[in-house]
N, C-alpha and C positions, 0 to 999 in steps of 0.2 A: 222280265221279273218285276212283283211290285212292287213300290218305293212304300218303306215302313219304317215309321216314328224311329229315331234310334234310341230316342230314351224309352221310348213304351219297351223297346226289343230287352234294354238293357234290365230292365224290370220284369221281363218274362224269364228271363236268362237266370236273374235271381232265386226266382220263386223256384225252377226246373232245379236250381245248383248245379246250370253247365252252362257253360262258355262257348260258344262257337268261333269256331276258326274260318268258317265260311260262311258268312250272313248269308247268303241267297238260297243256301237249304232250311233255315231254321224258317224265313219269309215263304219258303215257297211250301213248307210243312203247315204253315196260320193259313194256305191260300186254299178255299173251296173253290169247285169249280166254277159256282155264280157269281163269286167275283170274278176270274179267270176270262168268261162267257160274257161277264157285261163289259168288261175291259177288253175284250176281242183281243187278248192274249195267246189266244189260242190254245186247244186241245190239250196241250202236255202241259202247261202252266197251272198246275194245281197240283195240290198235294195226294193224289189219285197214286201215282207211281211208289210215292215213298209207303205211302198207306201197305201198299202192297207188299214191299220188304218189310218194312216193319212187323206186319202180320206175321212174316216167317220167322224172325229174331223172338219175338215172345213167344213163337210155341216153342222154339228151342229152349228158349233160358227160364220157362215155366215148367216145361216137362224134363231139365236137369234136374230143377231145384225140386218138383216131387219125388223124382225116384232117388235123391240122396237122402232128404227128409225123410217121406213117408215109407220106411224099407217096408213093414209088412201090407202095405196096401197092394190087393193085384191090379191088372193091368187097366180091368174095367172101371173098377175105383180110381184109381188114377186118373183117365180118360176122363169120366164124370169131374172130377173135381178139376180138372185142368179146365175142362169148357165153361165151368161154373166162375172158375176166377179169368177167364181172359174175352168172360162173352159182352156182348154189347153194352150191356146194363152196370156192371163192374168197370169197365172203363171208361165209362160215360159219367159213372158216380167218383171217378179219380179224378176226370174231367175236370166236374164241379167243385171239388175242394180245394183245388188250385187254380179256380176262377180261368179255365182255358179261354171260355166262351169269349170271353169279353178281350181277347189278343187275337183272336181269328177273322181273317180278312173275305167277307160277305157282299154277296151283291143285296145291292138294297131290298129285293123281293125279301129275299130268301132271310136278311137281315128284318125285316118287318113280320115279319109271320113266324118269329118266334127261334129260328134258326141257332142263338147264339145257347140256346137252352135243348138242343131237341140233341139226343141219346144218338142218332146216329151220327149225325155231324162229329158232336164229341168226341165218340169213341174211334169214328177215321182217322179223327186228329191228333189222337193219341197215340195209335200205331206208326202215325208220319211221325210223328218226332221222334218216336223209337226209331225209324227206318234211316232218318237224318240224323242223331247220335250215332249210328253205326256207320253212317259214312263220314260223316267230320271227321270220328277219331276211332273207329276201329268194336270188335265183340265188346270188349270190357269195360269201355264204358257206359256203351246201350245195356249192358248186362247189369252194373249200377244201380242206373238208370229205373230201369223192370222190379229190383230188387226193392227200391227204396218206394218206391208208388204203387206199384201194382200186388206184388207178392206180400206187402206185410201186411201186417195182421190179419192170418188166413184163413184162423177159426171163426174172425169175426163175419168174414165176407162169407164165408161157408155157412155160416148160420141163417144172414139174411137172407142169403137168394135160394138157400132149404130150408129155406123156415116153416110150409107149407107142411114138407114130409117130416121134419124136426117136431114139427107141433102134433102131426097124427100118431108118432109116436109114444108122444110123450101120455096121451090121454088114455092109449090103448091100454087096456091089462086094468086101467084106476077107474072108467066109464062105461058102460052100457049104452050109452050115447053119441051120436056121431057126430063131428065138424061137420059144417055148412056155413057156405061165404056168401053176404048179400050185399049186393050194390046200393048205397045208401043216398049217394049223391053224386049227378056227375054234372060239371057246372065248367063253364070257358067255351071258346069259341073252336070251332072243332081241330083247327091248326095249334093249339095247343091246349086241349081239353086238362080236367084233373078231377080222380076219378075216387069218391070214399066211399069202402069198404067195410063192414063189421062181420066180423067172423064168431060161430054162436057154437055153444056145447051144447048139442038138444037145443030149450028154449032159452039158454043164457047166454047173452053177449059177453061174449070175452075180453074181445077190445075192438077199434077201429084201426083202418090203417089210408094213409093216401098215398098216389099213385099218378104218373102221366099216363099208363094203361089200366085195366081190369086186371090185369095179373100181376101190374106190380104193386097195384093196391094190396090185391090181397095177401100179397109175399109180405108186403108193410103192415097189415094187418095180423099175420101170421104169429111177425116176429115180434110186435107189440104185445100179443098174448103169450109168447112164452116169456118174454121178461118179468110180466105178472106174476105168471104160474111158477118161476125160480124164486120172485122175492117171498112169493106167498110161500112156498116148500123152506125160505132160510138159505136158498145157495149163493 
């Protein structure tokens, strides 16, 4: 197991608002496996395993919370929106707002090439420590846990990562003209490129949006033009 700062811990513990009863799940949830690999820890010394349960705890406690919430949504609706708030990009962006990156135990490569920012790392780590609240202390408090970071504010995460179909929507029936997304600039070193988009009605730019991919520019892009298009309508 690896030996981690106790005040750095005790300061992650904060930010999460949970306590571990077992420090060597919460350490071995911050462990990827390039540190694991450069520390010749060996093979199960990473947070790969908890990743894995945890995986399974949020599709439960995400597809409870929509079929209580959302009664008249069918099945396929459901399914759609349940992918949409537990996919890579959504828990990558929960990631970041509670500064995960910067508590996660990196071998130096993988630490230097951007690592403590990159969307999958994040979002593994995310599921480990859901997968390690359910083993410290049991469903209800990983279920918490899920409610307080992941599931709230649902319209709002609904909106972003549909922003795309949100916005063709919204133009359809008022335009005779179509969306079209153009890559305006892509600038960085390719291990952590960023990528700006403008998204056009016919020949009018709507807005721009940036991105670590092409598609999440444009999803940034998307969402950037409907906040326009609501202040301009008065909603």
């Amino acid at each position: 197991m690896a030996i981690y700062n106790r005040k750095k811990l005790e300061k992650f513990e904060q930010k999460i608002g949970y306590e571990f009863q077992n420090k060597n799940l919460i350490v071995l949830a911050l462990t990827h496996s390039s540190f694991a690999n450069e520390k010749r820890q060996g093979n199960l010394a990473n947070n790969e395993r908890l990743e894995f349960l945890g995986d399974a705890v949020l599709e439960l406690v995400s597809s409870e919370y929509l079929f209580l919430h959302y009664r008249k949504m069918h099945e396929g609706d459901l399914t759609k929106l349940r992918a949409s708030l537990v996919c890579e990009p959504t828990l990558a962006a929960v990631a970041k707002e509670i500064g995960l990156g910067e508590y996660l135990l990196l071998g130096k490569g993988e630490d230097m090439t951007g690592g403590r920012n990159r969307d999958s790392i994040l979002s593994d780590a995310m599921e480990a420590i859901i997968g390690a609240i359910y083993l410290d202390s049991g469903f209800a408090n990983a279920k918490e846990h899920i409610l307080r970071f992941i599931l709230s504010d649902i319209e709002h995460k609904q909106l972003f990562f549909d922003s795309k179909t949100i916005l063709q929507e919204m133009v359809q029936g008022k335009s005779e003209e179509s969306i079209h997304y153009k890559l305006v600039k892509e600038e960085g070193p390719d291990h952590n490129k960023e990528f700006t988009t403008a998204v056009y009605l016919g020949g009018k730019e709507l807005a721009k949006g940036i991105g670590k991919t092409k598609k999440a520019s444009e999803q940034a892009a998307a969402y950037e033009a409907i906040m326009k298009l609501r202040e301009k309508d008065g909603e």
